[in-house]
C-alpha positions in Angstrom: 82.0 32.7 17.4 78.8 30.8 18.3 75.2 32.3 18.7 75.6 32.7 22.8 78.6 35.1 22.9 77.2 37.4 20.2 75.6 40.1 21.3 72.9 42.7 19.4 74.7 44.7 16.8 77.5 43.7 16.5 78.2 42.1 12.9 79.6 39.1 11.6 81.8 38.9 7.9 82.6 36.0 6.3 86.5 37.0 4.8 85.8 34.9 1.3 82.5 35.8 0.1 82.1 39.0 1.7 78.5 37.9 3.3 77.8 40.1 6.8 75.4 38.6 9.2 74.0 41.6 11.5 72.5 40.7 15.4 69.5 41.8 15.5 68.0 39.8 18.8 70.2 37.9 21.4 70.4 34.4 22.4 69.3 34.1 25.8 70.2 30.3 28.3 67.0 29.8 27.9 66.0 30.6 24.0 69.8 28.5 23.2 69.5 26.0 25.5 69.9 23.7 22.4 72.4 24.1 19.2 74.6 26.5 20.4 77.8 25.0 19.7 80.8 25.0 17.2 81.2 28.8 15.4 79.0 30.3 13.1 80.7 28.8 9.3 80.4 30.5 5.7 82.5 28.5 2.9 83.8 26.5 5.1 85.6 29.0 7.5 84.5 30.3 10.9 82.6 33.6 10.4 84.5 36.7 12.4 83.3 39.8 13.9 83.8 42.8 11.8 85.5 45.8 13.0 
């Protein structure tokens, strides 16, 4: 997932290390106009939403 189609609250887990990422504040066009590309990556894997 990259920064623009998360949305506040929801939680991202990386599956190896165990580190959670929490939204606190959304990306809006204009705040990630810039950068927001390619998935969010911890050790080397694409982060996922947890459930």
């Amino acid at each position: 997932m990259n920064c623009n189609e998360l949305r506040a609250g929801q939680t991202l887990v990386c599956e190896r290390c165990g580190l959670e990422l929490k939204v606190v504040n959304e990306c809006t066009n204009d705040s990630c106009s810039v950068g927001c590309t390619g998935d969010m990556d911890c050790c080397g894997e694409p982060m996922k939403l947890k459930e």
